[in-house]
Every structure is written in structure tokens, then in C-alpha cells.
C-alpha positions, 0 to 999 in steps of 0.5 A, a space after each residue: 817261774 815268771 819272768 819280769 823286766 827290772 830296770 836298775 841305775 847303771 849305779 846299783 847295777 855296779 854295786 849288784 856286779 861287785 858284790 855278787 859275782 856271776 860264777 858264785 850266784 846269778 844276779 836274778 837269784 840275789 835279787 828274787 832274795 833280796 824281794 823275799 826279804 824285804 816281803 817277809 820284813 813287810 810281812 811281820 811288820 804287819 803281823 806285830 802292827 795290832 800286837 803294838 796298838 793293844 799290848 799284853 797287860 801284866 795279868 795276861 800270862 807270862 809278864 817277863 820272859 824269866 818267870 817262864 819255865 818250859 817245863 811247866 809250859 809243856 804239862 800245862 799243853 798237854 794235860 787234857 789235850 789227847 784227842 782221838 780221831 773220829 771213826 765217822 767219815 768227815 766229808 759230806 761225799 763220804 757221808 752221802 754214800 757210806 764209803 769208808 776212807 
């Protein structure tokens, strides 16, 4: 883990010292925690961005969450989908010298 210099006003740093107490939990594990959630928010933001601009139309599958029924969803997943793994070496070293896996 990399260490890095945070500068807090003296305020914020009287909040972080109320609410987090030292015995409980260090000061830098709740601020790596509050980094992290605010990355993932950010994350999903971006991810639902393009979803927003071009939403599902109606005729797209499910329209509304009452119609859909897991028990249909699972047959519709697993009919036809059973693959079974190849017997050929997949890697280009493999192949090149004929050594099994």
C-alpha cells in the first residue's frame, strides 16, 4: 500500500476525530473508505451515462419489472447453452509443440 500526504482543514479533521474513533478504526482506513465509495458512485455514474442517453424501448424485452418471471428467465438461459470444453490445446505454444495440458 502506497502512502500519500492529505491535507484536511483543521474543521474536517474535528469532524473525522469525533466520528471516527481511533480505538475502533484508524483515521487512514475511513478515509481509504470514503475514497472507495465515492470511486465506486463515480464509477456507476459513468457506466449508467450511455444507458440514460439511449434508454430500453418498449419492445426491447422485459418492459416493466412485473412481467418478468425468474423462472422463465432460467429456462430461456440455459436451453441450448451447455458447451463442452475443447480437447485442443488452445495456446499457440501448446499447439506449436504438441504438449498436452
Amino acid at each position: 500500500m502506497k502512502s500519500i500526504l492529505l491535507k484536511l482543514d483543521a474543521e474536517t479533521l474535528r469532524l473525522v476525530d469525533r466520528y471516527v474513533p481511533r480505538r475502533d478504526r484508524k483515521r487512514s482506513e475511513f478515509i481509504r473508505n470514503a475514497v472507495r465509495r465515492e470511486l465506486d458512485r463515480l464509477i456507476e455514474a459513468e457506466m449508467e451515462a450511455p444507458y440514460r442517453h439511449l434508454p430500453q424501448q418498449p419492445d426491447e424485452g422485459w418492459s416493466s419489472p412485473d412481467e418478468w418471471s425468474p423462472a422463465a428467465s432460467a429456462n430461456e438461459v440455459s436451453a441450448g447453452t451447455t458447451r463442452r470444453r475443447s480437447k485442443r490445446p488452445t495456446s499457440p505454444r501448446t499447439r506449436r509443440t504438441g504438449a498436452r495440458r
